[in-house]
Backbone as CSV, one residue per row, in Angstrom:
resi,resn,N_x,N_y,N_z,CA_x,CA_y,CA_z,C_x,C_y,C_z
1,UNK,0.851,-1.198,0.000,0.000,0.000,0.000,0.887,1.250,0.000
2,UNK,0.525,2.484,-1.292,1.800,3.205,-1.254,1.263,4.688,0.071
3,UNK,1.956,5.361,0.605,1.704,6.361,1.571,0.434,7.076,0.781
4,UNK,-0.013,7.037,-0.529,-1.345,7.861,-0.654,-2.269,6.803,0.094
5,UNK,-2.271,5.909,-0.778,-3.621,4.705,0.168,-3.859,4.724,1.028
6,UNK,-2.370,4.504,1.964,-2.294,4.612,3.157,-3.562,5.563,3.920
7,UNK,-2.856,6.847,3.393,-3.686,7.801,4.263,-5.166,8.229,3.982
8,UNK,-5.708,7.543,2.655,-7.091,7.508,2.441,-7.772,5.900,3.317
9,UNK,-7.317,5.218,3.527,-7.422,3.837,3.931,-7.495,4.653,5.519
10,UNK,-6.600,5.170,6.355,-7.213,5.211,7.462,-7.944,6.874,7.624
11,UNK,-8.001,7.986,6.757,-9.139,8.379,7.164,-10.103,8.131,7.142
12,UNK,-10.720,7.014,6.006,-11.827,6.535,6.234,-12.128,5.113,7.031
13,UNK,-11.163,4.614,7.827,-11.225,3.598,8.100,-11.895,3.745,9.945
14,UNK,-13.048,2.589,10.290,-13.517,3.259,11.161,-13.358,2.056,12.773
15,UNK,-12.255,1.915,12.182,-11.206,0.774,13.116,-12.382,0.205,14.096
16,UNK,-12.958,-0.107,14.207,-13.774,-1.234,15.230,-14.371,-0.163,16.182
17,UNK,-14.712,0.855,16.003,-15.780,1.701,16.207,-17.280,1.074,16.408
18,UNK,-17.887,1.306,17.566,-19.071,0.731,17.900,-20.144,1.612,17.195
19,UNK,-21.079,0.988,16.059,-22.135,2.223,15.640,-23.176,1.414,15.602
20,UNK,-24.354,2.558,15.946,-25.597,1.980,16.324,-26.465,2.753,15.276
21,UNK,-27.008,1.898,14.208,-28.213,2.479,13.198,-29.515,2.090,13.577
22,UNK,-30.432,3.449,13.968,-31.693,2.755,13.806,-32.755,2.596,12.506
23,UNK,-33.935,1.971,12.958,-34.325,1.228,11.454,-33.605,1.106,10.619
24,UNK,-32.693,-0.260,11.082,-31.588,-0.451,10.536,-32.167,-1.617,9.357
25,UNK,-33.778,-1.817,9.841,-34.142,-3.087,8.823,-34.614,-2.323,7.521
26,UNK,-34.602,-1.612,7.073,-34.916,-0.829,6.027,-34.124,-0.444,4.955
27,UNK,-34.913,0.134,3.698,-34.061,-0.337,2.819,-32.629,0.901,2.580
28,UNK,-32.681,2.254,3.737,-31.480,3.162,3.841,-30.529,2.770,4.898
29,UNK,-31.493,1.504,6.201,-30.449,1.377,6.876,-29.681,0.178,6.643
30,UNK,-29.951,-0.847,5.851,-29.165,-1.555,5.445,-28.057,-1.233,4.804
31,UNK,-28.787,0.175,4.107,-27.340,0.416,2.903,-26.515,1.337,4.179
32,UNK,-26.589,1.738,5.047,-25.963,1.804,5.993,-25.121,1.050,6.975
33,UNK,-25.922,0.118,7.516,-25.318,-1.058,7.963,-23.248,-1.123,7.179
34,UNK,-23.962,-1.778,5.371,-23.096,-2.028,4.679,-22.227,-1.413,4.697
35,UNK,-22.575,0.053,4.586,-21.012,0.554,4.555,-20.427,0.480,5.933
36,UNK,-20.965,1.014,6.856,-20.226,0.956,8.083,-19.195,-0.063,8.576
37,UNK,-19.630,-1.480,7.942,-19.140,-2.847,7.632,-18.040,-2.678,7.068
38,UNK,-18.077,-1.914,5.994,-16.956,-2.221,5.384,-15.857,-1.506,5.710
39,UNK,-16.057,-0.833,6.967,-15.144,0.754,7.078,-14.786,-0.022,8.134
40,UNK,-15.258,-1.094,8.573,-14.499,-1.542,9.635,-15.377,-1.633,10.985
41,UNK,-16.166,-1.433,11.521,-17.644,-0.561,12.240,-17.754,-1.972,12.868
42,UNK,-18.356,-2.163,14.061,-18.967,-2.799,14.591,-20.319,-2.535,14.627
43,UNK,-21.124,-3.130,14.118,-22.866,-2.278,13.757,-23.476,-3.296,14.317
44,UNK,-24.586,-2.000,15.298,-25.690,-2.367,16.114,-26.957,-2.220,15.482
45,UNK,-27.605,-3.000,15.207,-29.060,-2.484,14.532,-30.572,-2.655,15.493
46,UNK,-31.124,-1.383,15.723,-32.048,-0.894,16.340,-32.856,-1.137,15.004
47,UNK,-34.094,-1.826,15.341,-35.426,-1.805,14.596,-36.689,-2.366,15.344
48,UNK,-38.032,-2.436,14.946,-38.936,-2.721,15.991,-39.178,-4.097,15.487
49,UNK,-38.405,-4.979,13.828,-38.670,-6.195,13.419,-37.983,-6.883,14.331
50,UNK,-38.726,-8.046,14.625,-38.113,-9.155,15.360,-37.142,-9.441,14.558
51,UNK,-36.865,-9.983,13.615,-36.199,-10.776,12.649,-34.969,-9.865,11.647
52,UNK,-34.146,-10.198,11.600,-33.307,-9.381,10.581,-33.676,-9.940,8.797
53,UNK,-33.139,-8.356,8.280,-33.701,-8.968,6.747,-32.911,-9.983,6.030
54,UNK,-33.202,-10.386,4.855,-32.186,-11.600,4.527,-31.028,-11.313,3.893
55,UNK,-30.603,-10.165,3.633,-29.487,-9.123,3.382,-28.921,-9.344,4.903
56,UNK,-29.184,-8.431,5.760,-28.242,-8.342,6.913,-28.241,-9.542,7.411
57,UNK,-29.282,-10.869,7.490,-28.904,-11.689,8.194,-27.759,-12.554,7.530
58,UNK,-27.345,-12.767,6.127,-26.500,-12.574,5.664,-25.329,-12.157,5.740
59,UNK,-24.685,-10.725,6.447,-24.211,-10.269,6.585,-23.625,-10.992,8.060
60,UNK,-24.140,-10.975,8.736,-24.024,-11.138,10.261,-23.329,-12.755,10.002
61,UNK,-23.683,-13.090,9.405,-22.054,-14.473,9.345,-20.807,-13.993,9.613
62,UNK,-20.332,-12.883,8.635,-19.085,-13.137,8.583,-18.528,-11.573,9.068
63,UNK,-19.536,-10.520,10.024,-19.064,-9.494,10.168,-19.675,-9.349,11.689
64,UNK,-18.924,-8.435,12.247,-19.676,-7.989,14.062,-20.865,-7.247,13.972
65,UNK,-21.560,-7.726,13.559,-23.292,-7.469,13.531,-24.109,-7.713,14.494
66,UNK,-25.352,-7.376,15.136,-25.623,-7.696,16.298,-27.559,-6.695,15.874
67,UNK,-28.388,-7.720,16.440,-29.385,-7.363,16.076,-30.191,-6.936,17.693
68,UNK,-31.111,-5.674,17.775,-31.803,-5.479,18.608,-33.014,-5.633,18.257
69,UNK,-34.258,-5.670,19.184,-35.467,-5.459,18.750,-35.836,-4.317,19.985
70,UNK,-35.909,-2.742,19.081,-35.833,-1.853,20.056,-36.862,-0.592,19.326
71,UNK,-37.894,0.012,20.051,-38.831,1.017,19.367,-37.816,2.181,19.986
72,UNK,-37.329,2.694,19.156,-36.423,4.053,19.627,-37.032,5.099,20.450
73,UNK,-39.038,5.198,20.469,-39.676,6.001,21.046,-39.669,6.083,22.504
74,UNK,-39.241,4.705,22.495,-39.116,4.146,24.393,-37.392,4.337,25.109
75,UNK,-37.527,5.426,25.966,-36.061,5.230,26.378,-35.436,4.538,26.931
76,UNK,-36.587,3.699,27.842,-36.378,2.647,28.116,-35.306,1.253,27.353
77,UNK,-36.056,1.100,26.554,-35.624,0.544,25.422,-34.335,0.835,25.203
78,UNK,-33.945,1.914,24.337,-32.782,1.884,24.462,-31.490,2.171,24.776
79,UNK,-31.944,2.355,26.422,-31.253,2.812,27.195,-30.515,0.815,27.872
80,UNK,-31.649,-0.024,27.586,-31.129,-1.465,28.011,-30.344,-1.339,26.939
81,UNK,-30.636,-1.599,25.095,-30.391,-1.729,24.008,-28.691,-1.198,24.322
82,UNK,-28.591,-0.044,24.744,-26.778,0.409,24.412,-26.310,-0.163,25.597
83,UNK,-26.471,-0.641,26.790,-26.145,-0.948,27.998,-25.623,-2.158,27.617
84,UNK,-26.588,-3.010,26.805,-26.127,-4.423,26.453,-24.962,-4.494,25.332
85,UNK,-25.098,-3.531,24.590,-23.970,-3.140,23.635,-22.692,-2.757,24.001
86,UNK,-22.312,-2.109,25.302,-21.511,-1.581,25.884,-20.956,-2.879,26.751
87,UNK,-21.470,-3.474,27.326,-21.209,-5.205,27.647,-20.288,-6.026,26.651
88,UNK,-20.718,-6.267,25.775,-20.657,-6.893,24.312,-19.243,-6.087,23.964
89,UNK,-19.509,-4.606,23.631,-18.713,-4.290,22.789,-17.659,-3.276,23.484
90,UNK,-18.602,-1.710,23.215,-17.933,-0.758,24.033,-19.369,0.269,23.596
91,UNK,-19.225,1.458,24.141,-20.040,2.808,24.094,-19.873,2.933,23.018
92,UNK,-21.383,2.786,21.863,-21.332,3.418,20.468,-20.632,4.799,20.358
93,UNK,-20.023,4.868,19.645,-19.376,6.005,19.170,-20.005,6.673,18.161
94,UNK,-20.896,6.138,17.240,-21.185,6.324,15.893,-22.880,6.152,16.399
95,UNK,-23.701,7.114,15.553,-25.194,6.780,16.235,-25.818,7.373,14.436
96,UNK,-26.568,6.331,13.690,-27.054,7.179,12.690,-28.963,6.615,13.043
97,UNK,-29.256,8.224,13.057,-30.483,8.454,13.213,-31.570,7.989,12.190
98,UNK,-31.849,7.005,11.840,-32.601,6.590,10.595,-34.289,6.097,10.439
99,UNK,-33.890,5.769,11.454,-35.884,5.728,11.555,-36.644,6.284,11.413
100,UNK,-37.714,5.900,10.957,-38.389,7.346,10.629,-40.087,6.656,10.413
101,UNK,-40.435,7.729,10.078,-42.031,7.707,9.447,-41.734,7.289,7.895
102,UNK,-42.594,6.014,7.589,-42.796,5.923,6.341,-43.790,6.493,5.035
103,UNK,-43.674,7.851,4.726,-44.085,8.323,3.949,-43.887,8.435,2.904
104,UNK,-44.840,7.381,2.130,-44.437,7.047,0.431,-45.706,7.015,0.094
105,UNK,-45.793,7.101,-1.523,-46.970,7.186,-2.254,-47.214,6.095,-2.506
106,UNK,-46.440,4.972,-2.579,-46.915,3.526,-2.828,-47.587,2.743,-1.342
107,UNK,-47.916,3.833,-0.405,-47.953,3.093,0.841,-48.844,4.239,1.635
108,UNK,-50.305,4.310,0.747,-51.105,5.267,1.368,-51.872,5.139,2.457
109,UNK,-51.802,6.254,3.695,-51.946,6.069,4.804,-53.388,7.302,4.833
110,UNK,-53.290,7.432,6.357,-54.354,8.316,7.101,-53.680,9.621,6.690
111,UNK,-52.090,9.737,6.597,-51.567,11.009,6.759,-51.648,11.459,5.002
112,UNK,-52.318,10.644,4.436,-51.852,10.890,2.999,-53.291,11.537,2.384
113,UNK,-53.348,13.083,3.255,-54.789,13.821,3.068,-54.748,15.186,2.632
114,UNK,-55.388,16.021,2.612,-55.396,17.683,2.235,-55.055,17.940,4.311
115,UNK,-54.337,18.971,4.232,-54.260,19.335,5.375,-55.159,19.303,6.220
116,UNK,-56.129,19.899,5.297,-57.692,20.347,6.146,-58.202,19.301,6.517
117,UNK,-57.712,18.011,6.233,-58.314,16.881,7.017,-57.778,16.073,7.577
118,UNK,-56.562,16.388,7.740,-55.264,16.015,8.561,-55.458,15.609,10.050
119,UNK,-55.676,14.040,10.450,-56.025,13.927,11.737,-54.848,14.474,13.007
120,UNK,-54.454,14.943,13.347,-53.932,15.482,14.624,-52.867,14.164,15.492
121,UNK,-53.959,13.472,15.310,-52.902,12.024,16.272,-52.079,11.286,15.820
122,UNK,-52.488,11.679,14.020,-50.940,11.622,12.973,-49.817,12.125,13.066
123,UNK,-50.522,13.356,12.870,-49.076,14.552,13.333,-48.341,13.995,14.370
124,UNK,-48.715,13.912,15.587,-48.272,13.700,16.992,-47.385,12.481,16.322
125,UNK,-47.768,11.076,16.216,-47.117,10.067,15.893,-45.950,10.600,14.712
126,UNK,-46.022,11.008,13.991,-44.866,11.590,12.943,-43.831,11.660,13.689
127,UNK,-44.362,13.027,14.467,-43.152,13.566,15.287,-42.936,12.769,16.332
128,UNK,-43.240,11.532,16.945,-42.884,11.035,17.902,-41.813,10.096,17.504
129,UNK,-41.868,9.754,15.808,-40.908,8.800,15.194,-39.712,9.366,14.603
130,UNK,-40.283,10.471,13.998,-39.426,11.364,12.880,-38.651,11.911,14.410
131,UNK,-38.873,12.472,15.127,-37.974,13.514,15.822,-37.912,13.158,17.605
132,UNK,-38.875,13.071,18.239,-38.361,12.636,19.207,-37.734,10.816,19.880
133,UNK,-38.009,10.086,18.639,-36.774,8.805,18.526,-35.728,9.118,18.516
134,UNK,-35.579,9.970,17.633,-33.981,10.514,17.356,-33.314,11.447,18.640
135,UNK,-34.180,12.070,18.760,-33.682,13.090,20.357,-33.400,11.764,21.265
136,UNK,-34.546,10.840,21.695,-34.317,10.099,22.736,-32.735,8.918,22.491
137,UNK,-32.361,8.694,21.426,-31.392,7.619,21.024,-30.331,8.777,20.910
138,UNK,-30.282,10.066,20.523,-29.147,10.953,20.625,-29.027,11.177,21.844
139,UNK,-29.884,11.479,22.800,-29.411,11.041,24.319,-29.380,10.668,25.075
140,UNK,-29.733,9.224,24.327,-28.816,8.218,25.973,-27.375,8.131,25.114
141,UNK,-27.224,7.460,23.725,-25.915,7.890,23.390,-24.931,8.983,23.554
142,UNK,-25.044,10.152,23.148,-24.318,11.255,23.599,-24.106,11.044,25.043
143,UNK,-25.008,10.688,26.230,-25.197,11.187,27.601,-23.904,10.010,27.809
144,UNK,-24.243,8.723,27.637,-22.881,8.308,27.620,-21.573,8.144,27.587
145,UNK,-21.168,9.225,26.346,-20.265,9.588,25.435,-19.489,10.554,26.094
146,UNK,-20.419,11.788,26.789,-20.016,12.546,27.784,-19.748,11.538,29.337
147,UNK,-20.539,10.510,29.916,-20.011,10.601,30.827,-18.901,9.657,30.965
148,UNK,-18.450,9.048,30.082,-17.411,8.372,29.562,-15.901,9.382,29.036
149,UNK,-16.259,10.342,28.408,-15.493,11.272,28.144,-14.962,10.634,26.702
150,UNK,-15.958,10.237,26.224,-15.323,9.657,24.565,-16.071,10.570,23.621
151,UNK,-15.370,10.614,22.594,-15.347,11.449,21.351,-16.751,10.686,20.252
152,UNK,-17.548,11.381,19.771,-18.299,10.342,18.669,-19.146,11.122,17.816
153,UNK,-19.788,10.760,16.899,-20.672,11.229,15.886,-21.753,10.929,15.678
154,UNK,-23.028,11.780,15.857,-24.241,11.622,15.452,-24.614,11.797,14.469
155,UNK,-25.108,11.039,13.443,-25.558,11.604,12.088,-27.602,11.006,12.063
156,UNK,-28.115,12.355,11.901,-29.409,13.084,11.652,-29.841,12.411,10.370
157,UNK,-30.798,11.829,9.893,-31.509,11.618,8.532,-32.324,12.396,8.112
158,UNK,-32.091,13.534,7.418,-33.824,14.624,7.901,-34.041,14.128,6.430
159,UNK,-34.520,15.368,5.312,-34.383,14.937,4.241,-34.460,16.245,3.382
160,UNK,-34.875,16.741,1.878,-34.619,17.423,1.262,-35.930,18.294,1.920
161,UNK,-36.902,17.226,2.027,-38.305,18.077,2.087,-38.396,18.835,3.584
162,UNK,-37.078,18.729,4.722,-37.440,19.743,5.450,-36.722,21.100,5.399
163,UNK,-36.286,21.149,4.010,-35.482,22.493,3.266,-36.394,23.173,2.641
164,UNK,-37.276,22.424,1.133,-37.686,22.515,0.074,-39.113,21.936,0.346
165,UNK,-40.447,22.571,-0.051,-41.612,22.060,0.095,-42.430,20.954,-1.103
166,UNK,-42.440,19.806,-0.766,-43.082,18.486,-1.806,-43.870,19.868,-3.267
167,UNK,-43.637,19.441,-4.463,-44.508,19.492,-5.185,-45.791,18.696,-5.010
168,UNK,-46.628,19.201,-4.800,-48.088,17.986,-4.999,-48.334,18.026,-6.151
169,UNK,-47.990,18.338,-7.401,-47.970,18.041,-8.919,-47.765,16.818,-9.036
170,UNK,-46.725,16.248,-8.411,-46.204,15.037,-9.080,-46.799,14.093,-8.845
171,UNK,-48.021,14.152,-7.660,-48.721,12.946,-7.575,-50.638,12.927,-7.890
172,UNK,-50.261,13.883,-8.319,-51.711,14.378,-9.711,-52.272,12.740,-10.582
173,UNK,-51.458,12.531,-11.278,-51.619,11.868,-11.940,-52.584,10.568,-11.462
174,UNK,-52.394,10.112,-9.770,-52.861,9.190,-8.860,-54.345,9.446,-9.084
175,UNK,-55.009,10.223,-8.909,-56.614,10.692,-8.852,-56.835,10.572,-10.471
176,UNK,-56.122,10.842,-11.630,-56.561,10.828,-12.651,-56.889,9.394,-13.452
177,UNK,-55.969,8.164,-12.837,-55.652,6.553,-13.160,-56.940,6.283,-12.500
178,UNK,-57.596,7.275,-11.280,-58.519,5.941,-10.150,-57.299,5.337,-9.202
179,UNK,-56.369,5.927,-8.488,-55.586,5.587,-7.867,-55.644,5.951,-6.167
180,UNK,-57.039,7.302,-6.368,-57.244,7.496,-5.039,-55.912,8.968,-5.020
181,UNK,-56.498,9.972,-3.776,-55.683,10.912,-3.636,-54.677,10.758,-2.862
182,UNK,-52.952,11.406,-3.419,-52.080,10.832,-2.060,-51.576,12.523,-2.394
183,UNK,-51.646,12.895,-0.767,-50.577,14.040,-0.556,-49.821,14.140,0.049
184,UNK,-48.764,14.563,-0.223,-47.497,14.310,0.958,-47.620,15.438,2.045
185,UNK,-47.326,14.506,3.042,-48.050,15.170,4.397,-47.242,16.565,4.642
186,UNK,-47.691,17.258,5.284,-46.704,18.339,6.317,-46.562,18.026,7.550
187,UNK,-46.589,16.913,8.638,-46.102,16.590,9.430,-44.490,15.911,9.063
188,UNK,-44.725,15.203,7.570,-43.386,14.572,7.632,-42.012,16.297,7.581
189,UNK,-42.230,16.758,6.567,-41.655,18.002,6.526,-41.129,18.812,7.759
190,UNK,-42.627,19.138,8.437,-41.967,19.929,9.878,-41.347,18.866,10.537
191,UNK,-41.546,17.495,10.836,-40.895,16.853,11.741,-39.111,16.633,11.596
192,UNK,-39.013,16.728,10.280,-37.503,16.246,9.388,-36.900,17.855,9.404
193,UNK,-37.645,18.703,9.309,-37.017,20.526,9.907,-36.444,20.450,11.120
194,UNK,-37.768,19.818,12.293,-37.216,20.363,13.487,-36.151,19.183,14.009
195,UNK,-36.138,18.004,13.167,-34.692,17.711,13.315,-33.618,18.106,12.710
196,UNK,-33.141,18.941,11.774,-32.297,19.369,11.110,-31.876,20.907,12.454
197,UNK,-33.271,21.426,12.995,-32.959,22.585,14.026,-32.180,22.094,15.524
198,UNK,-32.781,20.515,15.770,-32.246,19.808,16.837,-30.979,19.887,16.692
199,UNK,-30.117,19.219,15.397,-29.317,18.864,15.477,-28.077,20.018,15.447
200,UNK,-28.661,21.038,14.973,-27.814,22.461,15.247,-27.470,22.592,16.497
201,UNK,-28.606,22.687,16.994,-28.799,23.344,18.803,-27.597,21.925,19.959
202,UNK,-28.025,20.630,19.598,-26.908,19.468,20.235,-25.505,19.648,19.628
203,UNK,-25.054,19.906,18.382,-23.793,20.460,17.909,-23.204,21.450,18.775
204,UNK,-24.006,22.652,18.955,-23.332,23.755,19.719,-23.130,23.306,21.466
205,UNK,-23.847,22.515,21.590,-23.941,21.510,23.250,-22.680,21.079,23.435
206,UNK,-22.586,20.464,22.432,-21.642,19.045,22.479,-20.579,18.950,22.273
207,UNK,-20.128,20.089,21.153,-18.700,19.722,20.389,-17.818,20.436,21.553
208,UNK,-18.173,20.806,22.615,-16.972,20.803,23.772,-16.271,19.774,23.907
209,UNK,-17.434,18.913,24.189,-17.549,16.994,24.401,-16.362,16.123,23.412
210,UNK,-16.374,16.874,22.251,-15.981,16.202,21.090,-16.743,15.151,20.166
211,UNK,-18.066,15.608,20.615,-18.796,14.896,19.979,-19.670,15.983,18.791
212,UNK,-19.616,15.057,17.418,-20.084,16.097,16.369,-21.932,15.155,16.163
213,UNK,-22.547,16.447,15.813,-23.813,16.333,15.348,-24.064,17.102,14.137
214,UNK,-24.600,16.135,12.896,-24.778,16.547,12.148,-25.871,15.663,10.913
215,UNK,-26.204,16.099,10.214,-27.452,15.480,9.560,-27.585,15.731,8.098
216,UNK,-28.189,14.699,7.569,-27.686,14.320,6.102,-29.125,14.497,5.239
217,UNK,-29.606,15.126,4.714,-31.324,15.028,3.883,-30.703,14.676,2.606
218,UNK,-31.201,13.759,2.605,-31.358,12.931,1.247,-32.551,13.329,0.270
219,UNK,-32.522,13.315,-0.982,-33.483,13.299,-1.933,-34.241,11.917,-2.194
220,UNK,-35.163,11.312,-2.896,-36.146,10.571,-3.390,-34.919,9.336,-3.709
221,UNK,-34.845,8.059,-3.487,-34.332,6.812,-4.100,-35.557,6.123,-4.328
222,UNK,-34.945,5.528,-5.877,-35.795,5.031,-6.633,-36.293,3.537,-5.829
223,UNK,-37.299,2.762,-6.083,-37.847,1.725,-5.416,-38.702,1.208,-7.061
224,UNK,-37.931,0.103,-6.676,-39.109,-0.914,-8.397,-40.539,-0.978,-7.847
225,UNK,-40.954,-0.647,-6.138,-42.374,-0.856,-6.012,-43.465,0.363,-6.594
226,UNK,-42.643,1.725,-6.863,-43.686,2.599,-7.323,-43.794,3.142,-8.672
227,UNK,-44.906,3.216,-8.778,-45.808,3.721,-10.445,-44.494,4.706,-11.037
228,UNK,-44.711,3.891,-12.625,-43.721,4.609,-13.078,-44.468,5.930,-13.450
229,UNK,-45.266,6.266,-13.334,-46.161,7.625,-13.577,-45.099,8.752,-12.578
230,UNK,-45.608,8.011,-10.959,-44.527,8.812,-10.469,-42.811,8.741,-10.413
231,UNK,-41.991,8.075,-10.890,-41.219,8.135,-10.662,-40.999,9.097,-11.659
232,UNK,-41.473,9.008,-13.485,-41.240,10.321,-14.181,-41.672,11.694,-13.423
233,UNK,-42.664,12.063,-12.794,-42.751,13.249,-12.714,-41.935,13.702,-11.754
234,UNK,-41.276,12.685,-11.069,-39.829,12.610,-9.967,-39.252,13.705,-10.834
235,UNK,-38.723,12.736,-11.410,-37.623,12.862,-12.494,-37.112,13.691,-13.316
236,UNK,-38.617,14.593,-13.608,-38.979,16.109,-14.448,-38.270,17.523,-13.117
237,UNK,-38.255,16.843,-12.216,-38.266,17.845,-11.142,-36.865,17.528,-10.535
238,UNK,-35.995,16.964,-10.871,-34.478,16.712,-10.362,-33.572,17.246,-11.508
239,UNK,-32.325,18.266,-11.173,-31.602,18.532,-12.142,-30.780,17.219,-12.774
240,UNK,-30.495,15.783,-12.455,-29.529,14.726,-12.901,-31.100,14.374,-13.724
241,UNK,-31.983,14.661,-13.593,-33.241,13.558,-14.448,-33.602,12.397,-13.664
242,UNK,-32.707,12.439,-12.437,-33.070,10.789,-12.324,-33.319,10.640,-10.594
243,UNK,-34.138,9.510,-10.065,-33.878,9.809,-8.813,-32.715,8.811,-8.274
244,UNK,-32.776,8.810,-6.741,-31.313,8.151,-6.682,-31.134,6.735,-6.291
245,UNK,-30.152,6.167,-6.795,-29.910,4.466,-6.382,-29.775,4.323,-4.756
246,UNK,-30.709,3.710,-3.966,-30.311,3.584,-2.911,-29.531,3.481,-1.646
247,UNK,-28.213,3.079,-3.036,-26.306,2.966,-2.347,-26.228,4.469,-2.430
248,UNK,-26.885,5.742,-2.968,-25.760,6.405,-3.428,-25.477,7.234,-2.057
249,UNK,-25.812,7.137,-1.211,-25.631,8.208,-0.085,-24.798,7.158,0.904
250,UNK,-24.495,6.212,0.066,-23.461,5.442,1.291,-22.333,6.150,1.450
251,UNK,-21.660,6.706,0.366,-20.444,7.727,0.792,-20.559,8.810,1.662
252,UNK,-21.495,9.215,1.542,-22.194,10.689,2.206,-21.794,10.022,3.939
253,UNK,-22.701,8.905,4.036,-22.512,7.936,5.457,-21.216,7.832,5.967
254,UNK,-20.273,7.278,5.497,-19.124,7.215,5.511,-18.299,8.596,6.071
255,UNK,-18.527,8.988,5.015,-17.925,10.230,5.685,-17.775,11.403,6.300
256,UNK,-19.395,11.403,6.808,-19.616,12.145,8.164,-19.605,10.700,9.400
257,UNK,-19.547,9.776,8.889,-18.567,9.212,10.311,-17.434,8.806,10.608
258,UNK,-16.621,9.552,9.535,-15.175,9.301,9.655,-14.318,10.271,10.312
259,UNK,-13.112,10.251,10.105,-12.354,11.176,10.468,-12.145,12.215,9.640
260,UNK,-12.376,11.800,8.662,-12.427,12.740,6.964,-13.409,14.098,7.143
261,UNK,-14.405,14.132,8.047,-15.009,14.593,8.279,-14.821,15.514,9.757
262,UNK,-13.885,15.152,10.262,-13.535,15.889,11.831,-13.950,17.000,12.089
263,UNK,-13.836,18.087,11.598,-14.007,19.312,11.615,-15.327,19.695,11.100
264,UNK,-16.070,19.079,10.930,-17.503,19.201,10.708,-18.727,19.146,11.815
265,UNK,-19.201,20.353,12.250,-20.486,19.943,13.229,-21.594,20.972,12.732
266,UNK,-22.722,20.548,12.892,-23.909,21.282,13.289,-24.362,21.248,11.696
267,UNK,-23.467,20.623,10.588,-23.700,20.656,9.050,-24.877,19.834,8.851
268,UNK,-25.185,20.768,7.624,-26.581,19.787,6.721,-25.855,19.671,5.249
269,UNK,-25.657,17.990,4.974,-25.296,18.036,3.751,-26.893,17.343,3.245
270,UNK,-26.892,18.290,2.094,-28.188,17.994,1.191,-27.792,17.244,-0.051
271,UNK,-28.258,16.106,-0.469,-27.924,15.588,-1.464,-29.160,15.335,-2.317
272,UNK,-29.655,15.587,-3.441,-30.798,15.379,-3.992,-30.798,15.864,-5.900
273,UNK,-30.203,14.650,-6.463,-30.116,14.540,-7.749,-29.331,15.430,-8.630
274,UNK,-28.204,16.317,-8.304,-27.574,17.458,-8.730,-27.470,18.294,-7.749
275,UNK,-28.357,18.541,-6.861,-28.100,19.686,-5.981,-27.416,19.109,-4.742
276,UNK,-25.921,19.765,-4.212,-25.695,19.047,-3.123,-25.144,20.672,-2.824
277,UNK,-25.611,20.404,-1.133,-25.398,22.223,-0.253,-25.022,22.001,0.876
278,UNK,-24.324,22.778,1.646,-24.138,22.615,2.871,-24.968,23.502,3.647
């Protein structure tokens, strides 16, 4: 290995680093999982499935994988969940915030209404998944981290839409097939904002600590389960034309939990088909 490799090999290398992804059974935290795997990571996966998918269970042969069955809403939960990890392993160092509310058009819900008829106990549940999971798993981790006096990284999942407001154009077409109306909610939006505001406000907390917080909004990845109706009018509305392969934000992962990234806190990297911002 010549001294360049070298020194790309261990800034990104995440030497047996304890990291804990939640909804890790899904199809962003797997591609999470993976990379973390390959960087070297000891990965904890928080999800509410009993069972791991047949990808990660896969995985867990031949790598330090370790499965929880943990609702991130309960602190309870995973306050045992890292306790037992810290047994096992050591104090996650690495925490990626991934769980979330599933809001997709192929997967129409109560929340998928005109505002004006927007039940209330939706909202509440949004934000109890979208944002205060993530608060509660950012601190029992962090609280740890500090009283341990170890260094680590939180990475935030918000997404494009708590920057930029959904076109409801693009899912027009649904009412015109007989497909029934889907609108993309505004609970998911404010909830994925006021984590992008969380994660500012714990950055300026923390990085005394040496611990960085920071959060990643992703744009639309493509899925073979939805109407190609919508994925074109995606598509009309992204400067690349296209939406994104599910791997592609594995680098993004990587390297807000590396060292490559050190000097980074309180950042929003936006990634969404051409447009990438800090």
């Amino acid at each position: 290995m010549s001294g360049d490799q070298k020194y790309i090999y261990e800034l990104f290398n995440l030497g047996e680093r304890v990291a804990v992804v939640t909804g890790g059974m899904g199809r962003f935290g797997t591609e999470d999982a993976k990379i973390l795997l390959k960087a070297n990571a000891r990965v904890a996966i928080f999800d509410i499935a009993d069972e791991p998918n047949e990808e990660l269970a896969g995985l867990a042969k031949d790598n330090l994988l370790r499965f929880y069955t943990v609702d991130v809403t309960k602190e309870e939960q995973v306050k045992e969940a890292v306790s037992k990890i810290e047994k096992e392993w050591d104090a996650p160092s690495i925490l990626v915030n991934n769980a979330g509310w599933r809001a997709s058009p192929n997967e129409v819900s109560r929340a998928s209404v005109p505002f004006q008829e927007y039940p209330m106990d939706v909202w509440d549940e949004v934000f109890r998944i979208n944002t205060t999971g993530a608060a509660i798993c950012a601190k029992v981790v962090g609280g740890r981290l500090i009283e341990r006096k170890k260094p680590g990284v939180i990475i935030n999942i918000a997404s494009h839409y708590a920057l930029v407001s959904p076109d409801q154009r693009i899912y027009a077409y649904r009412e015109a097939k007989g497909k029934g109306r889907f609108v993309k909610d505004a609970s998911y939006s404010a909830s994925k904002a006021a984590l992008i505001a969380m994660t500012r406000d714990l950055a300026t907390q923390w990085a005394p600590y040496g611990i960085r917080v920071v959060a990643l909004a992703p744009g639309g990845a493509f899925n073979s389960k939805s109407d190609q109706e919508f994925v074109e009018q995606y598509n009309l509305r992204v400067p690349l034309g296209r939406m994104a392969r599910v791997d592609e934000y594995n680098a993004a992962i990587l390297f807000l939990a590396s060292d490559a990234s050190s000097y980074m806190t309180g950042s929003t990297l936006v990634m969404d088909g051409g447009w990438t911002a800090w």
